[in-house]
N, C-alpha and C positions, 0 to 999 in steps of 0.2 A: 817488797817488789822482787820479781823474778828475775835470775839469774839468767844469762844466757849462755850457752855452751856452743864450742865450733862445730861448724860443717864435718862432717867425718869422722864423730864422735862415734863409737861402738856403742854406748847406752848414754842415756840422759842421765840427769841427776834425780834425786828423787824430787815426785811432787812435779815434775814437769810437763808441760801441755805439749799432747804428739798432733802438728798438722801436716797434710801430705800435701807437697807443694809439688809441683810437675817439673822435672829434670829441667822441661827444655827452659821453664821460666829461672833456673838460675844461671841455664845456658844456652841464651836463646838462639838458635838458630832457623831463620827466617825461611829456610830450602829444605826443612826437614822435621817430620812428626816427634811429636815426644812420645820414645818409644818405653818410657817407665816412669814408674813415680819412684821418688827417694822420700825416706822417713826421716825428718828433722824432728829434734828433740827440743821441748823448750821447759822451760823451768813449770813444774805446775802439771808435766802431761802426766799421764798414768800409766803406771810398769807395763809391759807386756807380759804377758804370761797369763794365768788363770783368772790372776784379778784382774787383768785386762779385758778376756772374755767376759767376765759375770759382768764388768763394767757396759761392753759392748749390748750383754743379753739385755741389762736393765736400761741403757739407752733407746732400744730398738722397742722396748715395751712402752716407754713413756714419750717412743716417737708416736707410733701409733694411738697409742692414750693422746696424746696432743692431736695426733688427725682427727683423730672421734670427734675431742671436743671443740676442733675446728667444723667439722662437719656440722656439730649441731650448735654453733653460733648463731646468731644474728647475722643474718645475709641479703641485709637492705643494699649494702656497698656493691656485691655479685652483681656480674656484667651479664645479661645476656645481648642479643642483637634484638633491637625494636621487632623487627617482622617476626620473630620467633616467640615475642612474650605474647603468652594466652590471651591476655586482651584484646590485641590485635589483628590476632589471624583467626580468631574468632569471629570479631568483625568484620574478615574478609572473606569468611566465607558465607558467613551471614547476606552481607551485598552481594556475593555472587550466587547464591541462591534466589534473592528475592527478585533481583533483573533477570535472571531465566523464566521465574515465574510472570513477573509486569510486561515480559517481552513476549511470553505466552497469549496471556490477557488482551495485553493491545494488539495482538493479530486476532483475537476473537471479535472484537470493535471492531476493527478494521474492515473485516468481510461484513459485519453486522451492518456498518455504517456508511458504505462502501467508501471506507478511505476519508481522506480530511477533505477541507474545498482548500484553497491555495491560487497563485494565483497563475495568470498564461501563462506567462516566463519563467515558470520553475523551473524549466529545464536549462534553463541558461542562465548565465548574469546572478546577481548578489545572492537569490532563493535559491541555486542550485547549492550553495557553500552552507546558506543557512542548515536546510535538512540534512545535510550531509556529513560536514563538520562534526555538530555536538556527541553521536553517538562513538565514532573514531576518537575523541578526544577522552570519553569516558573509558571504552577501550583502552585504549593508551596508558590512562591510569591503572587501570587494574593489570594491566600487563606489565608495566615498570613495577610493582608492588610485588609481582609475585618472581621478576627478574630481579630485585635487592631482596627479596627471600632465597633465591636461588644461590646467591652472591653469598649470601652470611652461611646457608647451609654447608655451601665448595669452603668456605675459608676455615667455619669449625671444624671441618674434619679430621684435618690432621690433630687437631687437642683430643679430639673424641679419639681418636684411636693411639694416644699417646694415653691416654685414662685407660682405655680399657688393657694397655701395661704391653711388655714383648712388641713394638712393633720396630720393622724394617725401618729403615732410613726411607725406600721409596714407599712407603704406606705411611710419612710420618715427616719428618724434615725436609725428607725431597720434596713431600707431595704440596701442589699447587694445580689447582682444580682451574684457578680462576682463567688462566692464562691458557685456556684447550676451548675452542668453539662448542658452543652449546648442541650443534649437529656431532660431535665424535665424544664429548665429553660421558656423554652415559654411557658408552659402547669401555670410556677407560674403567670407569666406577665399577661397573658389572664385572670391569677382569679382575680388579682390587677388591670383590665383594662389600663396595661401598652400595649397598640397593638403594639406600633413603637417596644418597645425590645422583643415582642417575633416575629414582622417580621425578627427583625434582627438577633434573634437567628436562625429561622425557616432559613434564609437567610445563614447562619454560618451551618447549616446541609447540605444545598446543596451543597456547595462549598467545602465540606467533600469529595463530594464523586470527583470530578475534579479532585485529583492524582491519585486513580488507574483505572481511564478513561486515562488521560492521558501515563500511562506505558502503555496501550494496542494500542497505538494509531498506530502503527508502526507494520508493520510483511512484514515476508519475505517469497516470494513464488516463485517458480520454474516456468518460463514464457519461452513459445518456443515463441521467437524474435529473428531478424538479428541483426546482427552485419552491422555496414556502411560499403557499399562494400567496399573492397582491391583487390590491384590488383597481381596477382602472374604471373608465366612464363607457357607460354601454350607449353607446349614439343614438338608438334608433328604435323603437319597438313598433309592436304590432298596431295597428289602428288604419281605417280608412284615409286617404288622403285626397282630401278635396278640394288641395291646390286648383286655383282657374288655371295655373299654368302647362298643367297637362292637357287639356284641352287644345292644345296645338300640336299635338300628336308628334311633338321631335323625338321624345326619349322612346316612344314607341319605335320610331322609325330605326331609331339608333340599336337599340334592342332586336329588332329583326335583322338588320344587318350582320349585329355579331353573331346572330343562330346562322344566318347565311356563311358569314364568315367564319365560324368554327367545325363548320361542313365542308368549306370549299379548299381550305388553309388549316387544318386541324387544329384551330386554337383552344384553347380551355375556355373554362368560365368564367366570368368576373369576378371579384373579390366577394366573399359572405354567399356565392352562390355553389351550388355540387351536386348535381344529381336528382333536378327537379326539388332540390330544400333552399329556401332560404333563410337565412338568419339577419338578426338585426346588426347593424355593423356598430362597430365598436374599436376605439382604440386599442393599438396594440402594444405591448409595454417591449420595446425595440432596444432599450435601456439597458435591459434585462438581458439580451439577447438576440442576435440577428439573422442566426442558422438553429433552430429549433421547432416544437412544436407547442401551441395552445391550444389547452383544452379547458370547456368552460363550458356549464350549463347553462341553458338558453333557449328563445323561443326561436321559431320556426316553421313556414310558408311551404307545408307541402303541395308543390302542385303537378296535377293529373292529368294528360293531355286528354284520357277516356277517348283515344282511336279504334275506330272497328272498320272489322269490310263490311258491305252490302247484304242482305239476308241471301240474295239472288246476285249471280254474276251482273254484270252491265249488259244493257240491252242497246245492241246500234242500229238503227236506221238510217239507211242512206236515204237522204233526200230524191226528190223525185229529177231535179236536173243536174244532179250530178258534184253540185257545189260545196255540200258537205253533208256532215250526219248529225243526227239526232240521236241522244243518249240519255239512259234514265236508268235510276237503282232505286230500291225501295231498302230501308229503314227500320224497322216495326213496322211497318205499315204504312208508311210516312213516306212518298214517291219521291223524288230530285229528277230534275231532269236538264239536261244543258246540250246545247248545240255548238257544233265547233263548223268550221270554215275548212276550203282545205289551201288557203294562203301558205301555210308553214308546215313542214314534215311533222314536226313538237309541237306540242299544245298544253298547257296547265294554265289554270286560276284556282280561285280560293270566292268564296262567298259564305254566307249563312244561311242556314236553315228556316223559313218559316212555314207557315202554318202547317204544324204538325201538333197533334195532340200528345204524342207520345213523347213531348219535350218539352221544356217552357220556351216557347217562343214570341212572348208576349212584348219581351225585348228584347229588341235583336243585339244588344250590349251581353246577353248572356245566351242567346242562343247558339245551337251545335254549329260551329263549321266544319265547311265542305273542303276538300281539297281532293281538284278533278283533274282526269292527266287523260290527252290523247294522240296514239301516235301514228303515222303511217306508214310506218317503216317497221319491220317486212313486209308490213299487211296493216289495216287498220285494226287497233284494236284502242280498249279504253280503261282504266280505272280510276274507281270515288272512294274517298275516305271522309268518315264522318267523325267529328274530335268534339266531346262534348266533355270539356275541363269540368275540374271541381279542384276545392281547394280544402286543407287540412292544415288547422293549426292544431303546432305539439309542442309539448316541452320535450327537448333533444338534449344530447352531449354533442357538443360541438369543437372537429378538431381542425386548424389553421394552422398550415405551413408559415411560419417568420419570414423565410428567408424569399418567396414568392407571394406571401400575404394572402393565400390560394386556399380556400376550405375544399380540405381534403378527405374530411370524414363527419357523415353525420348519424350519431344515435335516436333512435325515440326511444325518449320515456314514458310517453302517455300523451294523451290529448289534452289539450290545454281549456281550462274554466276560466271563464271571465272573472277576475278578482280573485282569482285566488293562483299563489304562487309569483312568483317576478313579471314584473314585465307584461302582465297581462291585462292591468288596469283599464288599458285603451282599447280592450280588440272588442269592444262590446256591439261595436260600430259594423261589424264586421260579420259577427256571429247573428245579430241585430237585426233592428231597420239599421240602415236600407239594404244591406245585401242581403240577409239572411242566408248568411253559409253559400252563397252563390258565388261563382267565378268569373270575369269577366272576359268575354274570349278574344278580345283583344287585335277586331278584325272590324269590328262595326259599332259607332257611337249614335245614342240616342239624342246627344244633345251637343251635334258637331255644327260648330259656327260655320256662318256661311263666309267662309274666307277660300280663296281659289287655291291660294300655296295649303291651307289645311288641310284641304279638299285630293290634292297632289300629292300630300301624305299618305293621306289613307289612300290611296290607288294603289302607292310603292309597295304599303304593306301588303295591300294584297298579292302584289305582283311576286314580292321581293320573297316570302314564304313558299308557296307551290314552286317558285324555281329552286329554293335549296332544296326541298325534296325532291325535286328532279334529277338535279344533279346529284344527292342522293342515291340516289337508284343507278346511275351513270356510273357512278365511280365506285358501286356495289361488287363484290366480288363476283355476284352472279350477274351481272351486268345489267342494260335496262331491257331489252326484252326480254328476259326472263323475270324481270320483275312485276311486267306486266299480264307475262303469259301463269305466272304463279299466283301474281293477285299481290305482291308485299308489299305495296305502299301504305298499308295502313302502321306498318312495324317505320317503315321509313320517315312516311311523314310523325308519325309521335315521338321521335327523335328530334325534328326539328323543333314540333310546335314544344316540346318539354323544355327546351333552351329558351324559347321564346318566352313562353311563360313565365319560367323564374326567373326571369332575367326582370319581366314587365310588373313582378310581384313586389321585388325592392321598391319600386316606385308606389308605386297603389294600393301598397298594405302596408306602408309600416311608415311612420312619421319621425321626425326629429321631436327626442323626449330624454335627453341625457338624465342616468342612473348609476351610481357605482355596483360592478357586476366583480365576483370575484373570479380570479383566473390561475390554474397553473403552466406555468412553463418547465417544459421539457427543453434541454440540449445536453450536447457533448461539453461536459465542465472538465477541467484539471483536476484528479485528484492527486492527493497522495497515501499511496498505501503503501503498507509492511510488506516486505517480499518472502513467502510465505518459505522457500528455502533455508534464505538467510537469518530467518527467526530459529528454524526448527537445527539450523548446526548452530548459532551462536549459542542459542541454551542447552543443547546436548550439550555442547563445550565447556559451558560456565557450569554446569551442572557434572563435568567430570572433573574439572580441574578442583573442585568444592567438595567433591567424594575424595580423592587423592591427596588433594593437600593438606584435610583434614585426617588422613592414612598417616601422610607424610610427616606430621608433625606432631601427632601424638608417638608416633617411632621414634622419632629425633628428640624430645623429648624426654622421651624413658632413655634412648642411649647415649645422652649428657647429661644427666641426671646427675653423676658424682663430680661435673665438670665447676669448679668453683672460680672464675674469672675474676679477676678483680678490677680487669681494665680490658680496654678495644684492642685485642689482636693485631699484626698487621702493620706498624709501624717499625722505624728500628729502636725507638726506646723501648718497643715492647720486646722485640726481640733479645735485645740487651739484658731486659727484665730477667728473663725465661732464663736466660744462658748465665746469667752474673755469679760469678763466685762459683762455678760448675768446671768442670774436667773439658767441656765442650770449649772453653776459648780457646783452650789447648791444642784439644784435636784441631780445631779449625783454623790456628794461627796461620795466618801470611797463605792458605789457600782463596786463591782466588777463582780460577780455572774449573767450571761445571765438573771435567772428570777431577781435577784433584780433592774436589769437595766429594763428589761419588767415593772413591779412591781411599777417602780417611775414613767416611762413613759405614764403609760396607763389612758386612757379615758382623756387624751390633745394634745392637737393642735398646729399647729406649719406651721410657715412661715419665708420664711426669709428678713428682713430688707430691700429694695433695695437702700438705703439711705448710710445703714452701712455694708451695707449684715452681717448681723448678724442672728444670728436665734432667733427669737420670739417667743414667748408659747401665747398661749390664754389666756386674761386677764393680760397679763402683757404689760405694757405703750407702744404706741408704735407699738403692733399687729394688731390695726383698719388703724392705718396710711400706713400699711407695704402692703395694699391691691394690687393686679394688675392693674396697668391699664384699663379702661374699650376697650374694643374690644378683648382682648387675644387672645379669642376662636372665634375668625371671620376664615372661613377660606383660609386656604393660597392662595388660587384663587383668593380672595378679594382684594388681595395686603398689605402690611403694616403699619397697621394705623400711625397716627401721632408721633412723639418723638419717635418711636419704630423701628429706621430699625436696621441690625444688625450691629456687630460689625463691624470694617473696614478689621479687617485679617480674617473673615469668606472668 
């Protein structure tokens, strides 16, 4: 056992162990640095002098020989931080590549698709959180991921730059990255020529902005799209109806009313009717939709009112005592001729055609009507229109409003054959005996019951017809004498009779025959679609942060490369760690106070041990041997020099 010798010996004994213990720790003064080390002598140290040097030289070689063969250990135990090991931020940028790209993608769908269907109340209430939420929350992840990579990068730095050997107290013990806002924190790194942490903070700004990109990402807009056709019941097809109940001539009557009525009161047409076409009527699938359109192929009652004028103007004869005139037009050759009174300033009726060759007039259920007008006012004058319908059945596209049930539009596609195609089974009757393609002109019955109110009917009709074309012409822009001094009641009255007809067609062409008919609906739906901005920044975004952090971290990387951690940074056992058994407890005793910790620190240097990992000062044993590696600063392109790859959980 060794001897021990006093304090203030001039030399040790031989054989004595030299350690340098710091003044102030034999005399400690709590207000004041230790401004020297003293050499104690203990039994065992080694002479000073030359053998002491060669001693020193061969310590310093098999310090080194010891770092090497620490370097090239086994460094399963080697700390790094989770976000920095290669598996991970690999993976992270792997995800942040692939949602740039799936967020590309589904904005291709989107327009393709126009958007998702969803339902009314997206925009408000529980659907609006739905859509909105989950992308914001994925965000969120990937922005906290790359903000605790930010975090590990601020905190290794001061090791990294205590590895790469000489650094300042403020690029090294002062330094604390974590504790400066993310907005001025790269503006410090770039003065310290820290570049890796202020790409990473600069990197940590952009990734800021990715949640309220992503809340915007989703919006709902009001899209006119169909619905997949559905199939509903077609009520009604084409065929003779030879109900006894029309025979009472009501729906006739009611029929001319609404053509009067849609003249005098500008009403529309009734339902299934538009334009001189009728179609068969058919449920509307209302289910579906209540403000929209249907469209649906279908059959169809063209009918023709076939108006013309006179070949020759109207001929008037006044009678011989004064009490009215005599009038007549020819036809093809086919004379009309009628008398008026002079009771009333206006005069119009309506009758039928007969015996004329140049028309079937054999019955007067399909022969031409007349519709005759006279006035005396400014002067007597007179005009005849002669209307000899015809009817066309087609197969049509047929479009109805929802929201008014109102056929709004109709196509022909061709002329309809008996049995062949939908709906056409029944019109044989039609095309057939007994009509054979003929019109019924809906003024004169061959086989009108002798009933007095029947009878009263057909009168109205008559009556109730030439007065809407009267009125007509009345309420014409060119008023009614000029309507008569031009001749236009033929253009007037085929307006009316063309109401009339398809209106009288629903009734006497087409029968109750339910069929399932297929139909599209059109409306304004909810969609939801990508907002084509907010895709095209979130993926530039995720697509720069994923170029950068993959910059960033193969940099960071190669420059802790010789960093050999054994444990998490950061706490004070670890600080304890770093400093134990070092000149630093020294320096730092009993400073408390930011400058007096500045104040002890400054104008020394510092690295740390890679032997002990300990931290080193300039000039103390030790600090020359603690140097890097040579090649450190080769760079990462180069590959990894010798005894230096990294740890095995990087």
């Amino acid at each position: 056992m060794s001897s021990a010798y006093g304090i203030g010996s001039t030399s040790p004994p031989p054989g004595a162990r030299v350690v340098i213990v710091g003044e102030s720790r034999m005399n400690a003064s709590l207000d004041s640095p230790p401004q020297s080390f003293k050499q104690v002598d203990m039994p065992g140290a080694v002479p000073a002098g030359g053998d002491h040097a060669k001693h020193t030289d061969l310590n310093s070689e098999k310090l080194y020989k010891a770092s090497e063969e620490t370097r090239d250990a086994p460094s399963d135990a080697q700390w790094v931080p989770i976000p920095l090991r290669t598996w991970f931020w690999i993976s992270y940028v792997c995800v942040l590549v692939a949602g740039a790209i799936a967020l590309e993608v589904a904005l291709h769908y989107s327009h393709k698709n126009d958007g998702w269907p969803t339902k009314d109340n997206a925009e408000k209430g529980v659907l609006h959180y739905v859509y909105t939420l989950p992308p914001v929350g994925v965000t969120m992840i990937l922005v906290g991921i790359w903000a605790w990579t930010d975090v590990e990068v601020k905190r290794l730095q001061p090791y990294v730059d205590l590895l790469h050997g000489g650094s300042p107290p403020q690029r090294s013990l002062l330094l604390d990255y974590t504790r400066t806002h993310n907005a001025l924190v790269w503006f410090e790194a770039t003065s310290n020529r820290h570049y890796i942490v202020a790409l990473a903070s600069l990197m940590a700004l952009v990734a800021l902005s990715f949640q309220p990109i992503a809340a915007a990402l989703f919006s709902v807009r009001d899209v006119y799209k169909s619905f997949p056709d559905t199939s509903v019941n077609n009520l009604r097809a084409i065929s003779l109806n030879q109900d006894e109940q029309i025979q009472d001539l009501t729906s006739f009557l009611g029929a001319s009313g609404l053509a009067s009525a849609s003249i005098v009161y500008g009403l529309g047409d009734p339902e299934f009717v538009h334009g001189g076409y009728t179609v068969g009527a058919l449920e509307l699938p209302l289910n579906l939709a209540t403000n929209g359109t249907l469209k649906t192929n279908t059959t169809a009652i063209l009918s023709d009112p076939g108006c013309r004028d006179p070949d020759q103007p109207v001929t008037l004869n006044r009678l011989s005592d004064g009490s009215g005139w005599n009038n007549s037009a020819t036809f093809n050759g086919c004379q009309y001729s009628w008398q008026v009174n002079n009771n009333s300033v206006h005069l119009f009726g309506a009758q039928t055609m007969s015996n004329c060759t140049a028309f079937d007039t054999t019955d007067s259920s399909f022969a031409p009507a007349i519709f005759w007008f006279f006035t005396y006012s400014p002067k007597a004058m007179a005009s005849v229109t002669l209307c000899a319908p015809q009817i066309t059945l087609l197969n049509v596209e047929a479009t109805i409003d929802l929201a008014s049930t109102n056929l709004t539009q109709v196509r022909p596609l061709g002329n309809l054959t008996v049995g062949q195609g939908q709906f056409s089974q029944y019109a044989g009757n039609i095309t057939g005996a007994p009509l054979y393609g003929r019109a019924y002109n809906g003024l004169n019955w061959t086989n009108l019951i002798s009933d007095p109110f029947v009878n009263a009917r057909a009168g109205a009709i008559q009556l109730q017809l030439p007065a809407a074309v009267f009125q007509n012409a009345v309420q014409s822009a060119e008023g009614l004498t000029t309507a008569f001094v031009n001749n236009t009641f033929a253009s007037l009255s085929a307006t009316v009779y063309r109401k009339y007809l398809s209106n009288v067609a629903s009734l006497l062409y087409f029968v109750n025959a339910p069929q399932p008919i297929s139909v599209t609906v059109w409306t304004f739906q909810k969609r939801l679609f990508l907002s084509d901005v907010a895709v095209h920044l979130l993926s530039v975004g995720m697509l720069v942060l994923a170029l950068f952090g993959t910059i960033m971290h193969l940099l960071h990387r190669h420059d802790r490369r010789g960093l050999r951690l054994l444990h998490a940074p950061g706490t004070l056992a670890s600080a304890a760690a770093f400093t134990a058994q070092t000149p630093m407890a020294e320096l730092l005793d009993g400073r408390q106070r930011p400058e007096d910790i500045s104040q002890a620190l400054q104008n020394l240097r510092f690295r740390i041990d890679p032997l002990r990992m300990k931290i080193v000062t300039e000039g103390e044993p030790g600090f020359e041997e603690a140097h890097s590696p040579p090649g450190w600063r080769r760079s990462f392109f180069g590959g990894t020099p010798k005894n230096e790859g990294p740890p095995k959980n990087e």
